[in-house]
N, C-alpha and C positions, 0 to 999 in steps of 0.2 A: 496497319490496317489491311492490306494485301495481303499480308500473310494469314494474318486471322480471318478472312474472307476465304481463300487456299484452302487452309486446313480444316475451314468448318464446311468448302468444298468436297473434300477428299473423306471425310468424313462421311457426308450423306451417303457418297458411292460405296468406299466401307460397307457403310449398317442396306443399302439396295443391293448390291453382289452378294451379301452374305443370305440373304434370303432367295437367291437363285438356286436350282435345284438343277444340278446334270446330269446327266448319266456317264458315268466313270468309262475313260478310253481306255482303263487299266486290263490288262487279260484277268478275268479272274484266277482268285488264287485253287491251285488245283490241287492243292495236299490236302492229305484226310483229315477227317477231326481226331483222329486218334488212329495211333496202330497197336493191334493187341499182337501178342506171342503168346504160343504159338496159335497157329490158325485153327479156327474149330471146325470138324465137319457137320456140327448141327446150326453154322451159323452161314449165312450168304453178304460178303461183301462188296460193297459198289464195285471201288478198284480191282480187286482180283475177280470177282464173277460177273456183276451188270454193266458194268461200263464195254466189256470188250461184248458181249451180246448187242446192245447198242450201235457201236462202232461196227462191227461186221457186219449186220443188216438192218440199219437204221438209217446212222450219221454221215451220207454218202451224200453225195452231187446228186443233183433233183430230187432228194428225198428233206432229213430232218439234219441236215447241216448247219452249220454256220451263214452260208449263204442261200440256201434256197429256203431253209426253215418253212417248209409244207405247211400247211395250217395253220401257221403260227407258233410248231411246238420245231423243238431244238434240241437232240438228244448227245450231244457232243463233249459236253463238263456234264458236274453235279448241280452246278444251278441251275443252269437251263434246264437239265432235267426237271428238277423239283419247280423253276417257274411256269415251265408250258406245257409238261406233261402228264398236271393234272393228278399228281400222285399224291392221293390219303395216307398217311404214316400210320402203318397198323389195320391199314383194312385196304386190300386187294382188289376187293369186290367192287369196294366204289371207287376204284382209282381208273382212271379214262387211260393208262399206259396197259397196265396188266389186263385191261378187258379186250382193248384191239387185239392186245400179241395172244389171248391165250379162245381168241374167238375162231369158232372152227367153221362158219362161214365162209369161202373161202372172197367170196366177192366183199367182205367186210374187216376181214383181218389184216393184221398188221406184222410184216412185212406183206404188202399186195401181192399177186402173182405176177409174174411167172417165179418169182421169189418163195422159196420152200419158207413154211411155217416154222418159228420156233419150235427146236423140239424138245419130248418131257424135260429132260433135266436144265435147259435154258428159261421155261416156264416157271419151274419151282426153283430156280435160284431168284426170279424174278417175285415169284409170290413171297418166298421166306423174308428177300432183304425187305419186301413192303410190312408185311408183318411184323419185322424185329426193329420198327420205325424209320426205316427205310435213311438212314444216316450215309452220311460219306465216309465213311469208313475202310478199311485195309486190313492186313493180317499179312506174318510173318513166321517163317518155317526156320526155325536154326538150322 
């Protein structure tokens, strides 16, 4: 009887943990969803072009890091991008990432000052990857 009281115990907890919802201490995983050969130059990819445009004037200490996450948004992986930066796959225009970095205000863009403005060609690698569905994606030069 003990026993069957135990496991119709351990049981409840079972089917109550399994409807608990966490958030994973896992790093996300940061490989591409695919890598094409060779690289195209009519194509802009996360890893080889937006991610390091990010990382050099974005994902720093008191900006969109890891730990200071400014506003909420987090420029450092590919999900964080895609969860708090507010990016349309396919359209630039309404994406809240590409309109701070490509806004010529200087009191409203993004990198702030005293921080130089992304320039042309960091822009249109930024508009193209949103454009071409803005995927995690790579590319490879033999």
């Amino acid at each position: 009887m003990r026993i069957k009281n135990l496991l119709q115990g351990s049981w409840a907890i079972c089917a109550l943990s399994a409807s608990c919802v966490h958030e994973s201490l896992a790093p996300p995983d940061l490989r591409p969803d695919y890598v094409s050969s060779p690289c195209s130059t009519d194509s802009s990819y996360f890893v080889r072009d937006v991610l390091p445009i990010f990382q050099s004037n974005c994902a720093m200490g008191g900006c969109h890091d890891a730990e200071t996450k400014a506003e909420g948004v987090r420029l450092d992986h590919y999900r964080a991008v895609m969860e708090t930066g507010d990016v349309k796959a396919g359209r630039p225009d309404d994406s809240e990432i590409y309109e701070v970095c490509a806004e010529t205000n200087s009191y409203k863009r993004m990198p702030p000052l005293p921080r130089s403005a992304l320039d042309t060609a960091q822009r249109n690698h930024l508009r193209r990857w949103i454009l071409q569905g803005a995927r995690n994606n790579d590319c490879s030069n033999p």
